[in-house]
Kinemage of the C-alpha trace (Angstrom):
@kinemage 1
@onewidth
@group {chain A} dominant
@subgroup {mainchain}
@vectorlist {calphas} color= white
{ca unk a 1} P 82.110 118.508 99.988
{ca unk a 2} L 85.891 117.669 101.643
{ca unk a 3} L 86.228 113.999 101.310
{ca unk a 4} L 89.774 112.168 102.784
{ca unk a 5} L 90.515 108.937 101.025
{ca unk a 6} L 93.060 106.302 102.209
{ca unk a 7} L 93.913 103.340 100.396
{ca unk a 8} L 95.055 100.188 102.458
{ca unk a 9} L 96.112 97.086 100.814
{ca unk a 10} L 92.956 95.528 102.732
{ca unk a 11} L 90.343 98.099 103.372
{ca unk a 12} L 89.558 101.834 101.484
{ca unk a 13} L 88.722 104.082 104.161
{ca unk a 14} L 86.389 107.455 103.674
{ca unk a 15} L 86.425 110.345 105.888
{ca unk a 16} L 83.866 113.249 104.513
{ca unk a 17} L 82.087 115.927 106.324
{ca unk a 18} L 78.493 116.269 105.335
{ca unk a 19} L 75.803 119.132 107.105
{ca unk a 20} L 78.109 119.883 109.457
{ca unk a 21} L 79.776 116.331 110.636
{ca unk a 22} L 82.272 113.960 109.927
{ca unk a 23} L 81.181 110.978 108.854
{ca unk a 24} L 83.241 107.935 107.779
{ca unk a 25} L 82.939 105.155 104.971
{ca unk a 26} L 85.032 101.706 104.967
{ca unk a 27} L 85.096 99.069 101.862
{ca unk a 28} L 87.326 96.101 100.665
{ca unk a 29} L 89.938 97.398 98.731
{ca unk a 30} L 90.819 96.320 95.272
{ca unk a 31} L 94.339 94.933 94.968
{ca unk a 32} L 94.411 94.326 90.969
{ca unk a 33} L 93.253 98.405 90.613
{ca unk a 34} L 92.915 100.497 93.771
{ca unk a 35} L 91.243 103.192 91.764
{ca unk a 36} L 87.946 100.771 91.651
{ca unk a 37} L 87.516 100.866 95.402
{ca unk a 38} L 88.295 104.763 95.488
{ca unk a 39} L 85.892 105.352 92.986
{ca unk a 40} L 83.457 102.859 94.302
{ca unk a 41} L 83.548 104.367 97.708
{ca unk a 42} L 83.464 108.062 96.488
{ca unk a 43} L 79.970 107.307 95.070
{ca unk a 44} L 78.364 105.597 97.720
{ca unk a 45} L 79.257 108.548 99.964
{ca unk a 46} L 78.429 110.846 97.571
{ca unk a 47} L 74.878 110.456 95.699
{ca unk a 48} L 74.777 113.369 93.926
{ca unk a 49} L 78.036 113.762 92.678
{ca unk a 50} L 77.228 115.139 89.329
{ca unk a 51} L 76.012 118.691 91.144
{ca unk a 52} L 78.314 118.438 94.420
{ca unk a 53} L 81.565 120.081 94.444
{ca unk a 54} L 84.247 117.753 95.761
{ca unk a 55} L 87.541 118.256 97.024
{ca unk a 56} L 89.243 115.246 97.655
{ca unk a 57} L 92.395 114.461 99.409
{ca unk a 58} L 93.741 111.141 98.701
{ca unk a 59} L 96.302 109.268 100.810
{ca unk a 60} L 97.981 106.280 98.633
{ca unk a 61} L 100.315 103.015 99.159
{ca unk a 62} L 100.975 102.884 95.554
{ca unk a 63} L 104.735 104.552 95.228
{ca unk a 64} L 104.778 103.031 98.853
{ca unk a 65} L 104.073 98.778 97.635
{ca unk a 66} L 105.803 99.942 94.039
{ca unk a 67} L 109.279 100.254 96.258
{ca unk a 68} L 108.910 97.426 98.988
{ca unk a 69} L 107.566 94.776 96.084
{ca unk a 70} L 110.136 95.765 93.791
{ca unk a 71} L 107.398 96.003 90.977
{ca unk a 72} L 108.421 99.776 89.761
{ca unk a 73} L 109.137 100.817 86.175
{ca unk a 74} L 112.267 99.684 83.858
{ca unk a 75} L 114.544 102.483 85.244
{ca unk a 76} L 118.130 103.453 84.161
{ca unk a 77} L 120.644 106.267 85.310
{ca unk a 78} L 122.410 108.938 83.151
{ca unk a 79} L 125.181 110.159 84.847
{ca unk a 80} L 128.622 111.556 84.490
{ca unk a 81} L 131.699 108.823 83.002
{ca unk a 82} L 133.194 107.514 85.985
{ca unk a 83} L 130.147 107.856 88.441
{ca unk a 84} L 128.133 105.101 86.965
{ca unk a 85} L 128.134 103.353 90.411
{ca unk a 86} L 127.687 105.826 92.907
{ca unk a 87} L 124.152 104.252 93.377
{ca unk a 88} L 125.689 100.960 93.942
{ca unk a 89} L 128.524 101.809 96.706
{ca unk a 90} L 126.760 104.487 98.560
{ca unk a 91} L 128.006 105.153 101.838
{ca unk a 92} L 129.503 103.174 104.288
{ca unk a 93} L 127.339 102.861 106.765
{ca unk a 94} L 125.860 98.859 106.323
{ca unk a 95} L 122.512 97.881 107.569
{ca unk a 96} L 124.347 95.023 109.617
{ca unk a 97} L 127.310 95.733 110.628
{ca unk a 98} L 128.409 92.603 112.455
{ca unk a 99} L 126.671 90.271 110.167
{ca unk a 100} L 129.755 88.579 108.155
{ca unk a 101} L 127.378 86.652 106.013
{ca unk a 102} L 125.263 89.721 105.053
{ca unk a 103} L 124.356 90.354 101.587
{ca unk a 104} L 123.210 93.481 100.280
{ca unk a 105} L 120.356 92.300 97.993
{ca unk a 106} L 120.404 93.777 93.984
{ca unk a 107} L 119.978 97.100 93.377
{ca unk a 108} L 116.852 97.949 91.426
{ca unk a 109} L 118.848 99.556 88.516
{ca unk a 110} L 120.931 97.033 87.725
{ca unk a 111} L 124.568 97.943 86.266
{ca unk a 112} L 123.508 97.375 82.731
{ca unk a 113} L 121.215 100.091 82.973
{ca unk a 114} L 123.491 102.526 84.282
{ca unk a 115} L 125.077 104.831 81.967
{ca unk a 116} L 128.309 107.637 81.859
{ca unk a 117} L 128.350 110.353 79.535
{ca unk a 118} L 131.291 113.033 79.148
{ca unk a 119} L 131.235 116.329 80.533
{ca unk a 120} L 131.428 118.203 83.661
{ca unk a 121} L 130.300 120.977 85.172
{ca unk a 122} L 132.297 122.010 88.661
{ca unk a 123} L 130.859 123.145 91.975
{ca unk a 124} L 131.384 126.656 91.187
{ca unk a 125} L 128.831 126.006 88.154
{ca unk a 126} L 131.696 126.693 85.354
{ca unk a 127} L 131.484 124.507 82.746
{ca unk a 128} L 134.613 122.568 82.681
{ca unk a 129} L 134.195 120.246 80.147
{ca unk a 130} L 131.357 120.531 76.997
{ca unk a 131} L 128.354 117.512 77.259
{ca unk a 132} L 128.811 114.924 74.958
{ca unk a 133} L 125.761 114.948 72.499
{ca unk a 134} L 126.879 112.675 70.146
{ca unk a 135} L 127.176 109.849 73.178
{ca unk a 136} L 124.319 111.184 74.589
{ca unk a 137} L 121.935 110.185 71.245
{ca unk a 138} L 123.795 106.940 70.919
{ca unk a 139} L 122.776 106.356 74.688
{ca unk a 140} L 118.951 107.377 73.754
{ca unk a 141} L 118.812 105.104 71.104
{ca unk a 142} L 120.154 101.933 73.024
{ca unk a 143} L 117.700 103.048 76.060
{ca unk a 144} L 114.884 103.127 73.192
{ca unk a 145} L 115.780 99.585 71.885
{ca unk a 146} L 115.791 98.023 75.333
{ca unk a 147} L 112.423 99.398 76.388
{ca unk a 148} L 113.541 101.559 79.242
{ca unk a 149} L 109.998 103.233 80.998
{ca unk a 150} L 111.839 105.548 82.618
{ca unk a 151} L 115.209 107.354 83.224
{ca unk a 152} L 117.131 109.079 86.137
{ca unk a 153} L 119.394 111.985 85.139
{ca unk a 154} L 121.841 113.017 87.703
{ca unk a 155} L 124.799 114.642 86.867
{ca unk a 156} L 127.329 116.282 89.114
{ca unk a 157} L 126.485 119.887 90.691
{ca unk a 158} L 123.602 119.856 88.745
{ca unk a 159} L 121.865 122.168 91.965
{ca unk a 160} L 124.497 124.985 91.320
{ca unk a 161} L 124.482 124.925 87.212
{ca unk a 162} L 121.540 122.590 85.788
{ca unk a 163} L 122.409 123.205 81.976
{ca unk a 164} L 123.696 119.603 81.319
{ca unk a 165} L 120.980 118.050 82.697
{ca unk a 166} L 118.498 119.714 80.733
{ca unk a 167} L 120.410 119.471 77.550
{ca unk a 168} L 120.451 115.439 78.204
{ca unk a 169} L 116.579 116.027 78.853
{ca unk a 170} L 115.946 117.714 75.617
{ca unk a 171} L 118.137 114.737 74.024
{ca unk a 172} L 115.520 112.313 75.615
{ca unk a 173} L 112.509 113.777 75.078
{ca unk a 174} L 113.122 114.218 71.204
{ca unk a 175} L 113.598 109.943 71.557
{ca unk a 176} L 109.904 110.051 73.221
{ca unk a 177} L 111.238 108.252 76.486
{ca unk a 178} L 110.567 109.413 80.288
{ca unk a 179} L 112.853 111.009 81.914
{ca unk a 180} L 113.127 113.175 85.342
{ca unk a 181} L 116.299 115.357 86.679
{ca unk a 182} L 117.780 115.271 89.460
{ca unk a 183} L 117.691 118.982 89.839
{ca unk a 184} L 114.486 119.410 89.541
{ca unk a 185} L 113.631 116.846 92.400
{ca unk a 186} L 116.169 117.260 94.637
{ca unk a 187} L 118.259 120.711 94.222
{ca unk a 188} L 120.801 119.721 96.785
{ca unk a 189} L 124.295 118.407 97.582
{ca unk a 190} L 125.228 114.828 98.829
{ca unk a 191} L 125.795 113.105 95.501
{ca unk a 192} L 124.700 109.795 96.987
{ca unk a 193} L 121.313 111.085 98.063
{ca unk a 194} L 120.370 113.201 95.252
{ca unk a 195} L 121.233 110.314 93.081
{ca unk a 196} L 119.239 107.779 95.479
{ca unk a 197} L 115.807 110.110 95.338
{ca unk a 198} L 115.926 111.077 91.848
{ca unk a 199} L 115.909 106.815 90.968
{ca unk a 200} L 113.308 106.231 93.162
{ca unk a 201} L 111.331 108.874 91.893
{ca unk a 202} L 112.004 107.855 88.484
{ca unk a 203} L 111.087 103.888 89.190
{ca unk a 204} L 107.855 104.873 90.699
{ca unk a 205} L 106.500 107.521 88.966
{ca unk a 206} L 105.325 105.778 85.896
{ca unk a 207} L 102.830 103.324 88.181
{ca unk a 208} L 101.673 106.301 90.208
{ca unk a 209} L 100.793 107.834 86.727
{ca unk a 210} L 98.832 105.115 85.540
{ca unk a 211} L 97.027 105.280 89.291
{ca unk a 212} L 96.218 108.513 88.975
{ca unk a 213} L 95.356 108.496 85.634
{ca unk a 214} L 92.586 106.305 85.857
{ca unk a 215} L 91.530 107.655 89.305
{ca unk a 216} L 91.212 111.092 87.351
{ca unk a 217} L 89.286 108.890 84.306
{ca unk a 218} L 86.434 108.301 86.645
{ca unk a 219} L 85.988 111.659 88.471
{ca unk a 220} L 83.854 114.472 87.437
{ca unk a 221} L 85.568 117.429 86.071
{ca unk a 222} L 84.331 119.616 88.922
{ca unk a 223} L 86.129 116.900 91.079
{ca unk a 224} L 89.687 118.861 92.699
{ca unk a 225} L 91.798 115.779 93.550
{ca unk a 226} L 94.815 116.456 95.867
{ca unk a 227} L 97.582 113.870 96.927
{ca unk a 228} L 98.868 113.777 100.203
{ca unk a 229} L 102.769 113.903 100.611
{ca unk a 230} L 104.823 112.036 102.767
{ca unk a 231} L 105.539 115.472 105.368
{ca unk a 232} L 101.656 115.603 105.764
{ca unk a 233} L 101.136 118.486 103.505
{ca unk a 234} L 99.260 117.909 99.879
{ca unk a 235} L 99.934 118.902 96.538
{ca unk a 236} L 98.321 118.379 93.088
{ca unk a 237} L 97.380 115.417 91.213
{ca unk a 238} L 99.790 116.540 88.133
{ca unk a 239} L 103.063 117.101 90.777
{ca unk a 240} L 102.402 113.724 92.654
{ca unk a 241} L 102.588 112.442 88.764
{ca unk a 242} L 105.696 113.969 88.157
{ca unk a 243} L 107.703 113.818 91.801
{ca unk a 244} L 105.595 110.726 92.822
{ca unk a 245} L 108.622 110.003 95.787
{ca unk a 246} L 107.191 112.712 97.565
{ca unk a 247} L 104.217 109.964 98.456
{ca unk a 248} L 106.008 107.794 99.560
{ca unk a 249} L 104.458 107.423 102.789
{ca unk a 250} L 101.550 109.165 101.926
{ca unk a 251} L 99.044 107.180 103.772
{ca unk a 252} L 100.972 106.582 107.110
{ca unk a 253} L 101.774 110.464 107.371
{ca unk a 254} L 98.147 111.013 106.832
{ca unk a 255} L 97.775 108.725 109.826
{ca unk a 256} L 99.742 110.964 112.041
{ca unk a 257} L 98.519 114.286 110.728
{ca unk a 258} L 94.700 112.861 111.442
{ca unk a 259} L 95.807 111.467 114.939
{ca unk a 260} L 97.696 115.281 115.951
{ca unk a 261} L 94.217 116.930 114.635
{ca unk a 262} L 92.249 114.739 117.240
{ca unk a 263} L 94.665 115.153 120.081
{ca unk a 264} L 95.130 119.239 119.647
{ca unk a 265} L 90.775 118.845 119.820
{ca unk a 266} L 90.998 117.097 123.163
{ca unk a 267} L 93.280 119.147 124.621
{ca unk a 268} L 96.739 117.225 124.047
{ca unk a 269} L 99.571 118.085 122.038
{ca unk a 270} L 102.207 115.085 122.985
{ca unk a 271} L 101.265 112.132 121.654
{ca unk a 272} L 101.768 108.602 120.236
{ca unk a 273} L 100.181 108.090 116.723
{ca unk a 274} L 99.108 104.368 116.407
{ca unk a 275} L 97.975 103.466 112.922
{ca unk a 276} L 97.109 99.852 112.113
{ca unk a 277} L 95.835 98.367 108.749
{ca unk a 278} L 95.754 95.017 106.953
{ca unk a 279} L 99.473 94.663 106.291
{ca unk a 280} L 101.404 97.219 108.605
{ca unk a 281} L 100.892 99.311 111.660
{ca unk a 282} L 102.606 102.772 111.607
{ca unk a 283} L 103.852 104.782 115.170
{ca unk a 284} L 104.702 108.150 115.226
{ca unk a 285} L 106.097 110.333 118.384
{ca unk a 286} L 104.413 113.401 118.405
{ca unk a 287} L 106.219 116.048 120.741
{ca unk a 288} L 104.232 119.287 120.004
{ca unk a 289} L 104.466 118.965 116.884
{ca unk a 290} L 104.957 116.856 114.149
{ca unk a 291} L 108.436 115.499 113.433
{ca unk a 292} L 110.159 115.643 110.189
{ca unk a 293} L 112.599 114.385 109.052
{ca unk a 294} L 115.036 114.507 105.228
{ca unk a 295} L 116.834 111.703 106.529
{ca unk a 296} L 115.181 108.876 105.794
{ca unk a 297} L 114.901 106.370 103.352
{ca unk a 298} L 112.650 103.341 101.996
{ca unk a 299} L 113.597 99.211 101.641
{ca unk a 300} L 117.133 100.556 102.322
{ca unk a 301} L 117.135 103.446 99.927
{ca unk a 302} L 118.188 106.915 101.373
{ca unk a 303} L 115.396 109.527 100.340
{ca unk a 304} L 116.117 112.852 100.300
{ca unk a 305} L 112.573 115.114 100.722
{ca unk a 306} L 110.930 116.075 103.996
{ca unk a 307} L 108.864 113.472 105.504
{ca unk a 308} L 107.377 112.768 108.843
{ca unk a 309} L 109.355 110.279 111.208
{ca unk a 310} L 107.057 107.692 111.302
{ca unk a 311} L 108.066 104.107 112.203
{ca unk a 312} L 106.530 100.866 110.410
{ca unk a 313} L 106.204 97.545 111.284
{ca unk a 314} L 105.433 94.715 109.111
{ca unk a 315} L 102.329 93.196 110.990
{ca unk a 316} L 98.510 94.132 110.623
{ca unk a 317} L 95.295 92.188 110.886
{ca unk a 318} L 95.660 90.333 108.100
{ca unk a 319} L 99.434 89.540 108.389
{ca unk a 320} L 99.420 85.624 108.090
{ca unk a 321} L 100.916 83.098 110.668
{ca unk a 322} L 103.774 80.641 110.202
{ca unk a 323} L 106.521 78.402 111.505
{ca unk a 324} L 109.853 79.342 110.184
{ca unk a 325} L 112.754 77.247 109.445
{ca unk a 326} L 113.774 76.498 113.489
{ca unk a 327} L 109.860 76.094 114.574
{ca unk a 328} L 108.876 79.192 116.130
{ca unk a 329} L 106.203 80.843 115.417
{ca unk a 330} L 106.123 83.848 113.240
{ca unk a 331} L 103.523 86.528 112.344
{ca unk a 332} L 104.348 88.881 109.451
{ca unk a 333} L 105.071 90.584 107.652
{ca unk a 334} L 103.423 88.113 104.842
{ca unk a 335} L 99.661 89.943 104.687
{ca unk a 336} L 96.405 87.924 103.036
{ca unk a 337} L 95.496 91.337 102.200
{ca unk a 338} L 91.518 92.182 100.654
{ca unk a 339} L 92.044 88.901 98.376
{ca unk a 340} L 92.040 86.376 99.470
{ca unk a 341} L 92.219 87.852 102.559
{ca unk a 342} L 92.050 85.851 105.866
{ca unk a 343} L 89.925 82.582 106.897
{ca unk a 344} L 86.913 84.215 107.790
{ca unk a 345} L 86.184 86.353 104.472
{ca unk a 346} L 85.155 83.401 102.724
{ca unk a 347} L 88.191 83.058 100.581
{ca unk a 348} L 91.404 82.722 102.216
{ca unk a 349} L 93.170 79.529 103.481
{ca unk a 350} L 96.500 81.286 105.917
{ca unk a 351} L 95.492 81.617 109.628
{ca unk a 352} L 95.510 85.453 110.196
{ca unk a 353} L 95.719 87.925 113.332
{ca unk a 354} L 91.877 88.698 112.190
{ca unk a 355} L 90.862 84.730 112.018
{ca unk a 356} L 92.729 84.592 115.629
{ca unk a 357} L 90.808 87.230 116.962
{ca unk a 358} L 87.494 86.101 116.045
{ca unk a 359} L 87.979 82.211 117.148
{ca unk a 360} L 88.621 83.920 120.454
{ca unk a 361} L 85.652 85.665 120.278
{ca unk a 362} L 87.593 89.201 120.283
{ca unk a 363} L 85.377 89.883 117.371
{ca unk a 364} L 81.772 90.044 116.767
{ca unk a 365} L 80.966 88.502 113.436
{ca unk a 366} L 77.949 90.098 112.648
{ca unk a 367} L 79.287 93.600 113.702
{ca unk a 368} L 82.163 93.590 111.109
{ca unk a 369} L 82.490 96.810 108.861
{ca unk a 370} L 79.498 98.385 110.115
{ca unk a 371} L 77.612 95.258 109.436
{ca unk a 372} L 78.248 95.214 105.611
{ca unk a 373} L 80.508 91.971 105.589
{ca unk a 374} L 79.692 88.988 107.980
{ca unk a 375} L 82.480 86.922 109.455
{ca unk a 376} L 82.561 83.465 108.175
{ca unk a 377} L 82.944 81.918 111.803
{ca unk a 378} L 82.243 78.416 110.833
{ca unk a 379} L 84.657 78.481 107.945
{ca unk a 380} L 87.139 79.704 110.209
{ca unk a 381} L 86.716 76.487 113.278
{ca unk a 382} L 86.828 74.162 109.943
{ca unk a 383} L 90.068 75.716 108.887
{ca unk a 384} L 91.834 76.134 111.962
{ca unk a 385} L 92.210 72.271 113.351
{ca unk a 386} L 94.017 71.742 109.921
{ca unk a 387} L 95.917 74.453 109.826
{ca unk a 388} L 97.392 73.979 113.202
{ca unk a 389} L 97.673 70.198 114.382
{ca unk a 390} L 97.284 71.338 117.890
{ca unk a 391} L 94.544 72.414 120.090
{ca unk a 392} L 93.668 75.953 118.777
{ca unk a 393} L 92.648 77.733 121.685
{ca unk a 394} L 96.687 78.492 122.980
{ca unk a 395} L 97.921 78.685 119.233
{ca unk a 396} L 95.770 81.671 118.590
{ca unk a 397} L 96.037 83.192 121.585
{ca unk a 398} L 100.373 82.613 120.643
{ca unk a 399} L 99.951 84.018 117.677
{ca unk a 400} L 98.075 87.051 119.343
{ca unk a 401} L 101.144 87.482 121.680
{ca unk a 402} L 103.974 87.130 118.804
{ca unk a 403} L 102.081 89.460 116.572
{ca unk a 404} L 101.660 92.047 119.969
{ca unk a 405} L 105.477 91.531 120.688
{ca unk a 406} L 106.680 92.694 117.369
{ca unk a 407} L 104.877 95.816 116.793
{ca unk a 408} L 105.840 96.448 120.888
């Protein structure tokens, strides 16, 4: 049984084929532990899962909400003496360039937690000058004292000659604490970059670890779990562990790989890809093929793996409605998400594009989900005249055209 599992931060969506078809599942998703809804989901669609043979493929926002929430692992860099802030000054290329105010916000390893060891190793791959072990344990030991989860090696030309690297490995695994190389995730020039991907990787990993750990916890051992990666290809539950920022966009590049298999059906091989969940709605320009891209980045961060071009917008169904500092109205990229999730789930109290919909009578309450949740409609007309001050009619149908104009 091939099952296709996508996890949204409002709704876990199934796609399985079963005597022949495709069929398709859709339940709340569980923000405090996504694996319950994936789990949950998996045996609903699948009653006999003890004797079935499953392969699933999993599409996941974890590595994805881990970077944009800033809520990764404790991360520090070991690189060479003198480098310690390549991560920091980067390139110059600024995200505004005419903004005189602008700010670039803190870096998630902060300079504390970066650290220069002797030794270097030239682009040739000579060795010029020997590692320095002794700094190197003394380095160890203050990353073991300060609780560091995980730890980004990335020394120069590591691509061409990766002996330091792996001797600074070796020095960290005898101290029991994480660690990932740079050559082994990236074997590539641009110092920057390599440096860039290899901290990401190393600040997200541990959470998609714990994900996938407890996914794997509740599967059966016939179960074959695969990950999808960011360029739309999958790989193995144990890889997306280790080289977890090749996921990064896991679930919006299964989007666009699903949306090119429907279009090559019908007949059509140019398309647009239009993806829209909960929190964000993904676009991708499909031009005979899917695009990729190793120039991209995410929350400002230049990643350096292939991934398909695929451009997001901060605004989804549940993406809550406000008035900003000057009065206008704004929608996004704030989301009510599964819990409490808008108005009309019974729960939440922030007007959404969902609870906008419905009062207009867009939506059918009784039709939502299949059927398996009912729209709280008179929840929703209680809400709404507090929430707004106005008459609600033209403020929902405002909100409707604010939240249209941004993803547009």
């Amino acid at each position: 049984m091939i099952i296709g599992v996508d996890t949204g931060g409002t709704f876990t969506d199934f796609v399985y084929k079963k005597d022949g078809y495709w069929e398709i599942y859709k339940s709340p998703s569980t923000p405090v532990n996504p694996a319950i809804a994936v789990l949950k989901g998996l045996t609903r669609i699948s009653f006999n899962s003890s004797t079935v043979n499953r392969q699933i493929v999993h599409g996941s926002t974890v590595a994805t909400n881990a970077i944009l929430e800033r809520k990764g692992a404790k991360t520090a860099i070991i690189t060479n003496k003198g480098f310690e802030d390549v991560i920091e000054i980067g390139r110059q290329n600024r995200a505004r360039l005419y903004d005189l105010s602008f700010r670039r916000p803190g870096h998630i390893v902060p300079p504390e937690m970066r650290f220069g060891v002797r030794g270097r190793i030239l682009s040739t791959g000579e060795e010029k000058e020997a590692l320095d072990i002794a700094s190197l344990k003394d380095i160890a030991g203050v990353l073991k004292g300060q609780d560091v989860e995980s730890v980004a090696v990335c020394l120069l030309f590591s691509f061409v000659n990766p002996s330091h690297e792996q001797k600074t490995g070796a020095i960290l695994q005898d101290a029991g604490i994480p660690f990932f190389l740079s050559h082994e995730i990236v074997a590539e020039f641009r110092e920057f970059e390599r440096t860039s991907t290899t901290v990401i990787n190393a600040y997200v990993s541990p959470k998609m670890q714990g994900y996938i750990g407890s996914l794997i916890s509740g599967l059966n051992q016939s179960d074959a779990l695969s990950i999808m990666q960011s360029n739309g290809g999958r790989i193995t539950a144990e890889t997306a562990m280790r080289e977890s920022v090749r996921t990064i966009i896991s679930g919006p590049a299964g989007g666009a790989v699903g949306a090119f298999e429907v279009g090559k059906a019908a007949g059509y091989d140019k398309l647009i890809s239009f993806d829209m969940g909960g929190t964000s709605s993904d676009v991708c320009l499909i031009d005979g093929a899917l695009p990729l891209t190793t120039e991209s980045g995410m929350a400002g961060y230049p990643v350096k793996v292939p991934m398909i071009d695929i451009h997001t917008v901060g605004a989804g169904g549940g993406s809550i409605a406000y008035l900003d500092q000057g009065g206008s109205l704004r929608v996004g990229p704030r989301s009510a998400g599964a819990d409490p999730g808008p108005i009309c789930y019974g729960r939440g109290e922030m007007i959404t594009v969902t609870d906008a919909n419905l009062f207009l009578g867009r939506l059918i309450p009784d039709g939502f989900l299949g059927g398996q949740m009912i729209l709280d409609k008179k929840r929703l007309h209680f809400y709404l005249p507090h929430r707004t001050f106005v008459w609600v009619p033209p403020i929902c149908c405002g909100r409707i055209i604010v939240f249209l104009t941004g993803m547009s």
